[in-house]
N, C-alpha and C positions, 0 to 999 in steps of 0.2 A: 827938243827932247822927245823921244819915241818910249812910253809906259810900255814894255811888254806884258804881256797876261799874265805873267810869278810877280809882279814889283820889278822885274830890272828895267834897270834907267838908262840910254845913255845918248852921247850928242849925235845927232843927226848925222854929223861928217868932224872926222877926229884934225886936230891940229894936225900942219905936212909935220912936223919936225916927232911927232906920237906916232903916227905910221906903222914906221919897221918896229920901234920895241911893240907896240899893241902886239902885232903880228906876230912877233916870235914869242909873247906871252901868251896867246893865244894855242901858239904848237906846244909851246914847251910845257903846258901845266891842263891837267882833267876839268872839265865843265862841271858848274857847281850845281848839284841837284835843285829841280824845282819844287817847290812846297805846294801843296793841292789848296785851290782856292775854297773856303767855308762855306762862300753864298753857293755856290755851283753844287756843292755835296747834297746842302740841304735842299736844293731843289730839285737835284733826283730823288732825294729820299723821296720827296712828296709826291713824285711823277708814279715812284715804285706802288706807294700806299694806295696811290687813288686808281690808279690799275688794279691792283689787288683786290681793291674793296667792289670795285667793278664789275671786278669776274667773280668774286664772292657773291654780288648780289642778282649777276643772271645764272651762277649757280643756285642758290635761295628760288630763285622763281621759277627755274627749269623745273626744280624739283616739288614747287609747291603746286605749280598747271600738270606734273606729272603724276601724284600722288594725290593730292590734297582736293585737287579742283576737276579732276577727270570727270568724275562722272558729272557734273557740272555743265562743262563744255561738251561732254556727248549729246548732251542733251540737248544743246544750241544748236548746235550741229545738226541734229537731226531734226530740231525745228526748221533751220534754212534749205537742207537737201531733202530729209524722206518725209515721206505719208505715210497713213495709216488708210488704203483705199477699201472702200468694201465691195465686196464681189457679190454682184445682184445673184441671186440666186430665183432660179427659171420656175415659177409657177405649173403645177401639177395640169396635164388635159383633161377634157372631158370628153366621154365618148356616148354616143346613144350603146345597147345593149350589142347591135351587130358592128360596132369599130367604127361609129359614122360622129367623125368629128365635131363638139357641140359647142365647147371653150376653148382657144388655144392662147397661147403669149407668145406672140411674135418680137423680136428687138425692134426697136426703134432706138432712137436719136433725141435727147434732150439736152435745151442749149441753158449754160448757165454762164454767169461772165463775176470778174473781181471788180464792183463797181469803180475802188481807185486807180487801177490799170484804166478803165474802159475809159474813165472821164479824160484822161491823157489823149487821148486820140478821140474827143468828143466830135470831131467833123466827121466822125464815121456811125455814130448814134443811129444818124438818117437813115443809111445805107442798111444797117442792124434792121432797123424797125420795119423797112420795107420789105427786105428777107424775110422776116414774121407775119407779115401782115399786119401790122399794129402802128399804132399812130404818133409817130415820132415825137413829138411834144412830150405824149403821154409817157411813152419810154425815156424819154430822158428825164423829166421829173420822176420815175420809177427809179431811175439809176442812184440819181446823184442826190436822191433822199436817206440813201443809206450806206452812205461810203463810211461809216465806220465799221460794214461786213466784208468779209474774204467771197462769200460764198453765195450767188443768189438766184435761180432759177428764174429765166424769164421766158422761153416756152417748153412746151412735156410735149412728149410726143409727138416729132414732126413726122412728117408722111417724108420720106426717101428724097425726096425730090427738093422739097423745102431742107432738110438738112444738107443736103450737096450747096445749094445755094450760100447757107450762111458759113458751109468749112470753106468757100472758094472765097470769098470775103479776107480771109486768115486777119480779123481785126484783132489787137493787143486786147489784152484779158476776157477774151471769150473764147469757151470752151465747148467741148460736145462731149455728154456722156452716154454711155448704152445704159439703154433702161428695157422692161416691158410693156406691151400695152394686149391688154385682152381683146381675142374676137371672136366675134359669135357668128358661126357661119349661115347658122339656121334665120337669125334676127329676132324679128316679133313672133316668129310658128313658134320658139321655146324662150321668150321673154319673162314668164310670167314665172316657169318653172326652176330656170337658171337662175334667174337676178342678174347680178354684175358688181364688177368690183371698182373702188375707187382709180385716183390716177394714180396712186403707189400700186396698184394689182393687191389690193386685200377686198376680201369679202364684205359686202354690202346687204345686199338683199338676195331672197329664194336657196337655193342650196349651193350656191357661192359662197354665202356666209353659212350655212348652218356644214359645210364639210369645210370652211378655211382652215382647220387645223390640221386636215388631210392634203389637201393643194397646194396650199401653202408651205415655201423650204422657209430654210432659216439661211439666213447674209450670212455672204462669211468673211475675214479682213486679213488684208496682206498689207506689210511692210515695203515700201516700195522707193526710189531714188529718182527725183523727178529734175527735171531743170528748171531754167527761170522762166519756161514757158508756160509751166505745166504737163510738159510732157513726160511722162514716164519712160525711165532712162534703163533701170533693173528692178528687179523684183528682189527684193533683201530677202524676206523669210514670210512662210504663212502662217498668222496670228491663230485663223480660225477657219478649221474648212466650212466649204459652204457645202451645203445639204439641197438639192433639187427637191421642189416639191412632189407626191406623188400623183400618180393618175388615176382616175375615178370612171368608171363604167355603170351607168344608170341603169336604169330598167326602161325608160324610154326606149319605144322602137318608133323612129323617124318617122317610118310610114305611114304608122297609125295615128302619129301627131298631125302629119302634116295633111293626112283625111279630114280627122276631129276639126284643124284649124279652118280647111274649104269648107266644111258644112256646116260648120255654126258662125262662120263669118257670112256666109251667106242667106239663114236663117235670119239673124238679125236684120240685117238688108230687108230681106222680103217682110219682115213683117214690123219693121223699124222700131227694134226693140233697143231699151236702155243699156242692156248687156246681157252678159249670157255666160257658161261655162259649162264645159266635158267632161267626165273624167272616166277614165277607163280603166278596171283593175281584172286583171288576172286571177280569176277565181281560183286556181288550185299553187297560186305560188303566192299571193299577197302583191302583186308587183303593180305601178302604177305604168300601164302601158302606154297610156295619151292626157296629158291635163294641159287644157286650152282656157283660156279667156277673151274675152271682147266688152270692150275697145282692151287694143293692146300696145305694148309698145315695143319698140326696136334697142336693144340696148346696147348697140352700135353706134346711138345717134344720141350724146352725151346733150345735149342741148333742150333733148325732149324728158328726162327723166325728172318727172316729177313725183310728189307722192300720191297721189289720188290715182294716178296714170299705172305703177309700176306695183301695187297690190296686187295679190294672188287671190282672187276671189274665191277658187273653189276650196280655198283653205283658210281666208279671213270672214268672208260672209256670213253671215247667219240668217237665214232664212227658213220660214214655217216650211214644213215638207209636205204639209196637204196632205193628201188621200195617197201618196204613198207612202205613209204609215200603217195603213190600214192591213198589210198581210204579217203585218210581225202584233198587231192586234190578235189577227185571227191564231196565230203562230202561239200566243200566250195562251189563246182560248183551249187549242190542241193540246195544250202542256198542261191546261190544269186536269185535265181530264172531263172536264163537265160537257166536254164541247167533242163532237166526232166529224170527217170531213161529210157524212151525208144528215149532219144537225141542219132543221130548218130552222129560222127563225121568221117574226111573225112580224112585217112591219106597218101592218096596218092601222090608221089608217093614211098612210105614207107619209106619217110625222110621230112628232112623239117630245112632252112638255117636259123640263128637265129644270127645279125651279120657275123662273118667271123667263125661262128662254124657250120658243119653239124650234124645236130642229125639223128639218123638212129634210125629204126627197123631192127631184126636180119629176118625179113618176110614183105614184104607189104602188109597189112593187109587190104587196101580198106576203105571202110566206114564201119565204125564199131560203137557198141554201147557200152555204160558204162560198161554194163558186160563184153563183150569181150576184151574191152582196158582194164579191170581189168584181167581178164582172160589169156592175154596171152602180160599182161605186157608190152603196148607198149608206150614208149617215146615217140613218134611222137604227139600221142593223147594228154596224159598229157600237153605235150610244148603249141598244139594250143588252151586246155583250161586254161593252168597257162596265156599265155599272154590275153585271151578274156577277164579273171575275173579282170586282173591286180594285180601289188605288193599289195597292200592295202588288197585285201579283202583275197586273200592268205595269208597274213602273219597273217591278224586278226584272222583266222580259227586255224593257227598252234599255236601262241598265248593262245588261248583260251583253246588248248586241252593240254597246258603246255608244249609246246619244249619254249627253251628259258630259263628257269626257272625252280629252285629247287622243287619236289616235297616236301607234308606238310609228309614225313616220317620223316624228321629226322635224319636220317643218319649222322654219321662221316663222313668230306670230301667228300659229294655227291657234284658231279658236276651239273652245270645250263645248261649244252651245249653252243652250241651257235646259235644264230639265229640275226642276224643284223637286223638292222632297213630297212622298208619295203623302207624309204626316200634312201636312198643308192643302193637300187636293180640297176639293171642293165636291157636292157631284156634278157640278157643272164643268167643273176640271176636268175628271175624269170623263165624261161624255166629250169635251172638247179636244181635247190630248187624241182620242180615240177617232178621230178624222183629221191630224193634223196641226190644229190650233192648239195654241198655248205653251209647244216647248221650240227650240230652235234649234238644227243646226247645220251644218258644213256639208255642201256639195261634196263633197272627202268622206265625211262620215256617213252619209246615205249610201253612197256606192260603198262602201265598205261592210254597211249592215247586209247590203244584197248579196256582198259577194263572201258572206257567212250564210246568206241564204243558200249562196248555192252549193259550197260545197258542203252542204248536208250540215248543219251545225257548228261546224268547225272555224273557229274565226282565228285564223291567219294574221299577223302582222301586215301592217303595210310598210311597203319597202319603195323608197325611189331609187334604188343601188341593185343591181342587177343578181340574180339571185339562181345559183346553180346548181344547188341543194335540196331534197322536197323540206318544204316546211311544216313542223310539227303544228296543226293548231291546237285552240282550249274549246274545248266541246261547251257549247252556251244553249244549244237546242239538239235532240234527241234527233237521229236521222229519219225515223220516221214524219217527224214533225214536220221538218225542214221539205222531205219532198212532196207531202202533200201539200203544200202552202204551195212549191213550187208549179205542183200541175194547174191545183186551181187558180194559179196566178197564166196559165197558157189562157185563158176563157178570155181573160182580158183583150188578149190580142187576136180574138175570134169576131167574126161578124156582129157579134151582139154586144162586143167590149166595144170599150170607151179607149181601147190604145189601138184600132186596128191600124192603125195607118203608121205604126213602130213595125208590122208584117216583116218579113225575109223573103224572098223567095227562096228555096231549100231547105229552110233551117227553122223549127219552131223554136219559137219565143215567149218568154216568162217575164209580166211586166208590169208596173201599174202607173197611169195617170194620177197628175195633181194636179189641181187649179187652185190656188189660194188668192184671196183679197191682200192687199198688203196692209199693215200695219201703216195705220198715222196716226195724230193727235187726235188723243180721243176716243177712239174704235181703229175701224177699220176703211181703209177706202171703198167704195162698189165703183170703181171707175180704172183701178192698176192692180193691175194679177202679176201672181207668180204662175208660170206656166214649166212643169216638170213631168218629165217618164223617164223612171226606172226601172232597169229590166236584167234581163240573164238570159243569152243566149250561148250555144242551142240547149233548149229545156230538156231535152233527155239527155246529156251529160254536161252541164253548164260550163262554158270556157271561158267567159268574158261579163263582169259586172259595169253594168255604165250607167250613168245618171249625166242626162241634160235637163239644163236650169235657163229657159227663157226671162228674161228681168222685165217687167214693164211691156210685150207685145202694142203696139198700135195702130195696125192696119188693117183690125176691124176683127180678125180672131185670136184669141185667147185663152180657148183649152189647151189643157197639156197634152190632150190625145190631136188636136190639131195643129199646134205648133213645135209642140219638142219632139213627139213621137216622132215623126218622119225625120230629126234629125239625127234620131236611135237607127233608124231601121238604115239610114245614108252610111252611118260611122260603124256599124256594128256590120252589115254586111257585109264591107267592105274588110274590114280588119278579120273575119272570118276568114275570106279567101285569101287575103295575105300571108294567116297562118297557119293554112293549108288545113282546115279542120275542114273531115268528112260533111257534108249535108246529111242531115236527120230525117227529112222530111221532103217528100214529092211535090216539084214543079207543076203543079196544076194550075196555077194560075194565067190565064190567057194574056199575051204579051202585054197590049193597048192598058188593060186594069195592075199591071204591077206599080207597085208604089216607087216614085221615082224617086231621087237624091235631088238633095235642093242645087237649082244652078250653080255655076261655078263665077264668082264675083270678077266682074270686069276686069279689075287691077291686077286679080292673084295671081295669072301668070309671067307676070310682071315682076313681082313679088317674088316669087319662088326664085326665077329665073336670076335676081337680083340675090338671093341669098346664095344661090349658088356660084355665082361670081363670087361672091364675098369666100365663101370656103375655099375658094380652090386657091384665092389671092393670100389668104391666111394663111393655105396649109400646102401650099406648092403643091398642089393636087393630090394631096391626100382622101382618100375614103375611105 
């Protein structure tokens, strides 16, 4: 029997003699409709439903990742394909006053790697580290200490040469990005005055950091589509422009730095002094034209920057001023009226008891007048006009020409000095203040009182920023005051003064010697001086205020009119004829007795020449 699919049954093969009738019941009569099998129906319904439900349910989820969960998934998204990069933005230059490049930021190359990529291909660690220079060990404990970071710098700033090296390497998860790095063309000649900035390019020390808000741009960040390499594929959208920082033009003029630096680096040499500092101000603009120190440092050469090294002396130190105090004494005495430029005073008998303290003169000098107690520096005189004017109008005078108080430069950690209140004096105070001892302050601040000496009262701003404008000063001394102080301050650097050897040839000079004891525990030393002359040249129209500050001398002299003078008469001559100011005064002086400029130290052309490489390499020969 053969079951058809409806239930029909029938025999495999019909009896012969069933045959012909089948056949002709077959022609003769219609086919009996088949009936639809149940199980078959129900199991397409179920084929229908579950299709249905199927497409219902990646309809459901088209629509819930298309509504529901987008912003979701863009966000994955853009976790896997884009960045957020930031766009270094280029640090501001510096220039001296004539366009002579002093700070620049040149690009460099810094190598940063994803430590879990790097350690994939850690047979290549070696090769990394030898590309750096670093000690493979050492970098791969560096690395695979911190594979739960994406991001990790492992050198800053390569030199050209070394980053070619490590992009020819192309190892798995090491990258190279462009950064800054700053350079100082000049080096150690404007180390003390620049400062330097970290390895990000932010301000550190000197007027790096006290203008970073000026140099300094601000980063700015783009949206960006990178691949699995890291490489940036497009640039989607900018988040945030970036801002360059701006550029800044000093009052430094190169030449006169790079004078100030030969003669007080060689000064200390000859007289193997502990240190020493320049400073040079523009009497009719406030402007600081040269500030030098010694020992100095290069701050090029990240290795040597320490702190003891990289202080600004002529702006942190505090040092007695000695006997060149002594004309803004007399400057007080003119002011109160008591006192006229041809007042004698009486210093015999070349001393004078002040309490239980003797003051001397190293000569007794007799009665003498303002020139000559300026001229040949005598204590005695200063002590009997510091106590006739009294603490009060003395201390108003020094007040006034700024001891005591920060100058308006500026400066990083500039000191105030000190100067006590007038209510406090003593009259051994006031006798000792009146040659020097007893208040303190800043190589900055001395040339600053001078160069309110010289332009007649007027005390001007100091400015390290270049300055284009005349400047209005605050009258602090009468101009008559001021220039009688000034003449009788030429005596000084006359045959019978104690600064002759600060001289010019051409140009007379307005100046005074300081020799001071230094402070130690206790008193005073008698074995380590301060050796200082300050001055204003040329004394009939004063252009230039300077103050050098020998530290410590030890090679047997020790005045200020021996040691520092001639380090005035070296920097100040010279910086005269660079700024083409007229000579005041006739060359009489016979060639063999002109006072000469201290040698020029073995190394320095070494040095310069060396600095000059460095600028032209930084600045593709810019000047």
């Amino acid at each position: 029997m053969i079951r058809w699919p409806f239930g029909k049954s029938e025999s495999r093969r019909p009896a012969a003699g069933q045959r012909g009738g089948a056949r002709s019941s077959r022609s003769g009569l219609s086919r009996k409709p088949e009936t639809p099998n149940p199980s078959f129906t129900s199991r397409a319904v179920v084929i229908v439903v579950l299709v249905g439900c199927g497409a219902a349910v990646l309809i459901w989820k088209a629509a819930t990742l298309q509504f529901v969960e987008s912003a979701f998934l863009r966000g994955q998204g853009d976790e896997r394909f884009t960045r957020v990069a930031s766009v270094v933005a280029h640090r501001g230059s510096v220039t001296d006053r004539a366009g002579e490049p002093l700070a620049v930021s040149t690009p460099v190359d810094s190598v940063w790697v994803n430590p879990r990529e790097l350690t994939l291909a850690n047979d290549q660690i070696p090769n990394l580290a030898r590309a750096l220079g670093r000690d493979p060990e050492e970098l791969t404990r560096f690395v695979t200490t911190k594979l739960d970071r994406k991001f990790l710098y492992v050198a800053r700033h390569l030199q050209p040469a070394d980053a070619a090296k490590v992009r020819a390497l192309d190892i798995p998860g090491v990258h190279l990005t462009r950064e800054y790095r700053r350079y100082y063309p000049a080096g150690e000649v404007t180390g003390h005055v620049l400062g330097f900035t970290d390895v990000d390019d932010a301000g550190q020390e000197g007027l790096e950091l006290a203008y970073d808000h000026w140099l300094a741009g601000e980063h700015g960040a783009k949206r960006v589509i990178q691949d699995n390499l890291g490489r940036t594929v497009q640039t989607v959208e900018s988040i945030r422009p970036m801002r360059a920082g701006r550029n800044m033009q000093l009052s430094i003029d190169m030449r006169i730095q790079y004078l100030a630096y030969r003669e007080l680096k060689a000064a200390i040499q000859i007289n193997r002094a502990r240190a020493g500092s320049v400073v040079v101000i523009d009497v009719t603009t406030g402007e600081v034209l040269a500030m030098v120190n010694q020992p100095t440092f290069n701050p090029n050469d990240r290795a040597q920057l320490k702190p003891a090294g990289y202080k600004n002396r002529a702006v942190t130190d505090l040092v007695e001023p000695g006997s060149t105090i002594k004309p803004f004494v007399v400057a007080a005495a003119l002011s109160s009226g008591k006192y006229s430029p041809t007042s004698i005073i009486d210093t015999n008998p070349g001393m004078v008891k002040v309490g239980i303290k003797m003051i001397e003169d190293k000569n007794n000098l007799g009665a003498i007048d303002l020139a000559t107690a300026l001229a040949r520096s005598s204590n005695v005189a200063m002590t009997r006009i510091a106590l006739n004017l009294g603490p009060e109008a003395l201390h108003g005078t020094l007040t006034r020409l700024g001891f005591g108080r920060v100058t308006t430069s500026g400066y990083p950690g500039e000191s105030a000095g000190l100067l006590t209140q007038h209510t406090h004096w003593r009259p051994i105070t006031t006798a000792t203040v009146s040659y020097g001892y007893g208040l303190s302050a800043t190589p900055l601040q001395i040339a600053h009182a001078y160069a309110t000496l010289g332009s007649y009262g007027l005390q001007r701003p100091v400015s390290f920023t270049r300055v284009d404008r005349p400047v209005e000063g605050e009258r602090v001394l009468t101009e008559q005051v001021s220039r009688d102080v000034v003449r009788m301050l030429q005596s000084v650097v006359s045959d019978v003064g104690t600064g002759k050897r600060a001289s010019i040839p051409g140009y007379t000079v307005a100046g005074k010697t300081g020799t001071a004891w230094k402070a130690s525990a206790g008193g005073y030393s008698t074995n380590r001086y301060l050796a200082v002359f300050a001055g204003l040249a040329p004394a009939s129209n004063p252009r230039l205020a300077t103050v050098v500050v020998i530290d410590e001398p030890s090679a047997g002299l020790y005045y200020g009119g021996d040691v520092a003078a001639p380090v005035f008469s070296g920097v100040v001559g010279g910086a005269l004829r660079l700024l083409a100011v007229a000579p005041d005064a006739p060359i009489d002086m016979p060639v063999d007795e002109m006072p000469e400029t201290a040698p020029m130290p073995a190394d320095l052309p070494q040095n310069i020449a060396t600095a000059d490489a460095s600028r032209r390499a930084a600045t593709g020969g810019l000047r």
